[in-house]
C-alpha positions, 0 to 999 in steps of 0.5 A: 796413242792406242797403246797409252788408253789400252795401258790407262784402262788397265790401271784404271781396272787393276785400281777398282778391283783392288778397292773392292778387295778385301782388307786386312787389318792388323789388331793387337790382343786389346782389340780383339777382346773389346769386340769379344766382351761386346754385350750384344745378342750377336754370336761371333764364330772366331776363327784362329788360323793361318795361311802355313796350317794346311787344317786351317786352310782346308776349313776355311770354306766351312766357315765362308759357307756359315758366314754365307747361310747366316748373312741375315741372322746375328751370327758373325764370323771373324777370322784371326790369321796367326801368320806373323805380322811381316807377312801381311803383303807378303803372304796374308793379303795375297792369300785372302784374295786368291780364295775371295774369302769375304768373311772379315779377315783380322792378323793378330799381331802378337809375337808371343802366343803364350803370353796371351792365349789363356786370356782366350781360353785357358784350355787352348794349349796354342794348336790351330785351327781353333775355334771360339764361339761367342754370344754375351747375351747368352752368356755362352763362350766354347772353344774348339782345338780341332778341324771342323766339317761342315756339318759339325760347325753348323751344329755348334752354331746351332747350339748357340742360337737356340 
């Protein structure tokens, strides 16, 4: 009898700590730009990434931390995983959790990146990690092919807030 409480209490723990994890939802190309075309005073840090992209990951914290400093400002960021829609449970969700990342995470699911990346930006050649930086209201919008410090993220977002 004890052994059946023991063994329902850790069904009860493992179902709250997954109601609380972070989801991931899939989103095609149409979806992301409605969000990015939004005209609002909102400046929203996109994130192209994936969990394969060790640049990528090592970045990541970067942005964790500029979602963190401007939680009460109208700074969004989004993180877009590049990682092929079939490795959702596999690999993205498992990898989401792992790192308690609390930004929102999004995986793109469109299989042919050359196809759609210069409706991104036409300068972006497909490299992650990348980095768009977006507010509609101040009609501002740049791209970044490259890894980014702390320090330098937090002054492009500077940038933008002014």
């Amino acid at each position: 009898m004890h052994y059946l409480k023991v063994l329902a209490l850790g069904c009860c723990l493992a179902a709250a700590s997954t109601t609380y994890a972070q989801q991931v939802a899939v989103i095609k190309l149409p979806d992301l730009q409605k969000r990015l075309a939004r005209p609002s005073d909102t400046t929203y840090v996109v994130n192209f990434w994936a969990t394969w992209c060790a640049p990528c990951v090592k970045e990541l914290p970067n942005f964790e931390q500029l979602n963190t400093t401007y939680a009460k400002q109208k700074v969004k960021v989004l993180l877009v995983s590049m990682d092929n829609a079939s490795q959702l449970d596999k690999k993205v969700k498992p990898f989401v959790a792992k790192r308690g990342l609390k930004s929102e995470v999004v995986l793109l699911n469109e299989p042919d990146p050359n196809s759609w990346l210069s409706q991104i930006d036409s300068k972006w050649t497909g490299a992650i990690p990348y980095t768009l930086i977006v507010n509609n209201q101040k009609k501002k919008r740049t791209g970044f092919e490259k890894e980014f410090t702390q320090a330098e993220l937090t002054a492009q977002v500077q940038s933008f807030l002014k």
